[in-house]
C-alpha positions in Angstrom: 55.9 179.6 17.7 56.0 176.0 19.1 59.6 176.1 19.5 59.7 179.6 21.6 56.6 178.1 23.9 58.9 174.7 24.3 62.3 177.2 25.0 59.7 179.2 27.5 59.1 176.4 29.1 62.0 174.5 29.5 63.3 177.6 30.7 60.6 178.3 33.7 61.3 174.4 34.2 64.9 175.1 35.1 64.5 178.5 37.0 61.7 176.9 39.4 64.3 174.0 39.6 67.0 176.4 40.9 64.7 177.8 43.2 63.8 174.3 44.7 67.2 173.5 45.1 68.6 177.1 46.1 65.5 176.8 48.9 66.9 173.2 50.1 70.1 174.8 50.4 68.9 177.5 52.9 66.9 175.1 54.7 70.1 172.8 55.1 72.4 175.8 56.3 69.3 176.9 58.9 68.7 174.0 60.2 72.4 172.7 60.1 72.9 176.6 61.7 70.1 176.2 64.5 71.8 172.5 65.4 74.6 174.4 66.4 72.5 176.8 67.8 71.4 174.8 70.6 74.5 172.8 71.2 76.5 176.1 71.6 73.6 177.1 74.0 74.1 173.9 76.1 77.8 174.2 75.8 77.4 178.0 77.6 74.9 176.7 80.1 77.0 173.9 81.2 80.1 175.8 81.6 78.3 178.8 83.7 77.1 175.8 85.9 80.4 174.6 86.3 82.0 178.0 86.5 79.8 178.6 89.1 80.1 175.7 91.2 83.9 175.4 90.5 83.9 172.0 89.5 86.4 172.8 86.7 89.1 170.1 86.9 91.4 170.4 89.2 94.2 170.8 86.9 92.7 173.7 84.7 92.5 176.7 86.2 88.9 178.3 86.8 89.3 181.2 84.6 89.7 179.1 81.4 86.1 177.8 81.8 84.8 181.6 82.4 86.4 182.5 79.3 85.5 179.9 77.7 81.7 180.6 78.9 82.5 183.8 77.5 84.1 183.4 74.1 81.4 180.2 73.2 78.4 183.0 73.8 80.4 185.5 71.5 80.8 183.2 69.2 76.7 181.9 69.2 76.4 185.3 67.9 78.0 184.7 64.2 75.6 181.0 64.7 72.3 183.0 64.9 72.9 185.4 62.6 73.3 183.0 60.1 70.2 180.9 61.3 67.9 183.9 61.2 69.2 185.0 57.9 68.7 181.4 56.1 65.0 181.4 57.3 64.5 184.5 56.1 65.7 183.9 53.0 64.0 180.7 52.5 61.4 180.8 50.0 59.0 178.8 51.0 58.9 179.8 54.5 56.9 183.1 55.4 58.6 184.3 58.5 59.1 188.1 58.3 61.4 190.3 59.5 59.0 191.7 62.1 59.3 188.3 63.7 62.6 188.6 64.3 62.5 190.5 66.9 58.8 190.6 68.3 57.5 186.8 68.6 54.4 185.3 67.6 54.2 187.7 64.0 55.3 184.8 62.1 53.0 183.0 59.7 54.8 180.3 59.6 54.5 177.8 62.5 53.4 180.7 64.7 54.3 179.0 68.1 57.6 177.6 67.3 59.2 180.5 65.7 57.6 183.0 68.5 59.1 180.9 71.0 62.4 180.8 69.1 62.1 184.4 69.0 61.4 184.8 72.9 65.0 182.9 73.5 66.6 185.1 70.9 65.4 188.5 73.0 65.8 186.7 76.5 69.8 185.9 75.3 70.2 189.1 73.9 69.5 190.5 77.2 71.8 188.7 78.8 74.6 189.2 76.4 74.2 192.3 76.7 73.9 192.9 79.9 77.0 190.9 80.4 79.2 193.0 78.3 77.9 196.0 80.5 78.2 194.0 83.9 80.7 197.1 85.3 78.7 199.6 84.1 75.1 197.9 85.7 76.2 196.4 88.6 76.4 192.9 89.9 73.5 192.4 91.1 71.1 193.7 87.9 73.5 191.5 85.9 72.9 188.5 87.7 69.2 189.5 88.0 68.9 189.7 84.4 71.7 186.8 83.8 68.7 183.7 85.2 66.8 184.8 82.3 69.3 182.2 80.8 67.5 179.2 82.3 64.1 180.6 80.6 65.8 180.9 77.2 67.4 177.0 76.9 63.9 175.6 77.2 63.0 177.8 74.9 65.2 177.2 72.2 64.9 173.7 72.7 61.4 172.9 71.8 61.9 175.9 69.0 64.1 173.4 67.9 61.9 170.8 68.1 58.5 171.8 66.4 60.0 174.9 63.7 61.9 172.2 61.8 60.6 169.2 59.8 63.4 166.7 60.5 62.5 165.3 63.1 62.5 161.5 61.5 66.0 161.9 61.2 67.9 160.0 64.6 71.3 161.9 64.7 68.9 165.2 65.0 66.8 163.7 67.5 70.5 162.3 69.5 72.1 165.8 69.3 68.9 167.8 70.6 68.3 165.4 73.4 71.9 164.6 74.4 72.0 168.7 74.9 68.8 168.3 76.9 70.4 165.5 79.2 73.7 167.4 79.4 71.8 170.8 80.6 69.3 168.9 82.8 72.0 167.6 84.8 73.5 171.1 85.0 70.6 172.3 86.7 70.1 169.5 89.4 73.6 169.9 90.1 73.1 173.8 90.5 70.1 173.3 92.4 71.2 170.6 94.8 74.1 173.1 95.6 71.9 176.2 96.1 70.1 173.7 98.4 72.9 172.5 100.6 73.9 176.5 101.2 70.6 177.3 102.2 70.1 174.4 104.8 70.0 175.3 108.2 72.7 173.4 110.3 71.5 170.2 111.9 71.1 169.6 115.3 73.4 166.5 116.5 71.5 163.7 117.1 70.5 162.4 121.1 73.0 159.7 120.2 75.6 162.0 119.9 74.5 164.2 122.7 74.7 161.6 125.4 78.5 160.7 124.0 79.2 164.4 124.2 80.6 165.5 127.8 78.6 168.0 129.4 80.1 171.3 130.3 79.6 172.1 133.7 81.6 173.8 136.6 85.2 173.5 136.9 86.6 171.5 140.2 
């Protein structure tokens, strides 16, 4: 009797161990997986701002940075499906498949995983809508395509309350070297959207007193 309660034991011992460590696994693959999340999401934002502005060097044609844009947000695909998976999986973390897909369900850090959720939808949108871009139109697709600036921010501070490693310095260095290198993408994007939409200046007097005056020919 004693030695069936020991062997019952030992083995619930070693099954909840397994579970601990299977858990730590899936918590290492998502959070490993939503690392590269975000730095494939920076990657894509920065080379649409560049695409866009054509500051591709000069050496490299411009359509390898489109299809580079292209292939990187393809390939975030395979990345989030392997993130949401993980979490799912986990455990220890209630998330729910419902949250998935409509935010703010989860039990589980409610806020950062709805908001995580939210950048999922608002990308998926945009992916989409870029794969149908002859079908819709240019100018739905770029409607809908700005929804990308709403879904970085996002993911980024999904990334930055959902997880518990923030002690760790290499994680805090990747997250905000993304949030450095997309920052600058956008003043660079906006200082160019306001240089097209500045009127002309006028010259100054200076320059209009050097300036000969038309008048009647002699």
């Amino acid at each position: 009797m004693l030695t069936t309660t020991v062997q019952a034991t030992a083995a619930t011992t070693a099954a909840t161990a397994a579970a601990g460590t299977g858990s730590q696994g899936l918590w290492f693959v998502s959070r490993a997986s939503g690392l590269a999340l975000l730095v494939l999401l920076s990657a894509v934002m920065v080379l649409g701002v560049a695409t866009r502005l054509g500051s591709a060097p000069a050496r490299w044609p411009r359509f390898v940075f489109a299809e580079l844009h292209r292939t990187l947000a393809l390939f975030l695909v395979a990345f989030l499906l392997l993130h949401v998976l993980t979490a799912l999986l986990d455990p220890f973390v209630s998330i729910g498949w419902a949250a998935t897909v409509l935010p703010f369900l989860s039990s589980y850090r409610t806020v950062a995983i709805g908001l995580g959720t939210l950048a999922v939808d608002v990308g998926g949108a945009v992916l989409v809508t870029s794969l149908l871009r002859r079908r819709l139109g240019f100018g739905t697709w770029r409607l809908v395509h700005w929804l990308a600036y709403l879904a970085w921010p996002m993911a980024f501070v999904h990334s930055l309350t959902a997880g518990t490693d923030q002690g760790i310095w290499w994680v805090l260095l990747i997250e905000w070297a993304c949030a450095a290198a997309v920052a600058t993408a956008v003043v660079a994007r906006l200082l160019a959207a306001a240089r097209n939409t500045a009127p002309p200046s006028r010259p100054s007097a200076g320059f209009e007193r050097l300036t000969p005056r038309e008048g009647p020919a002699r």
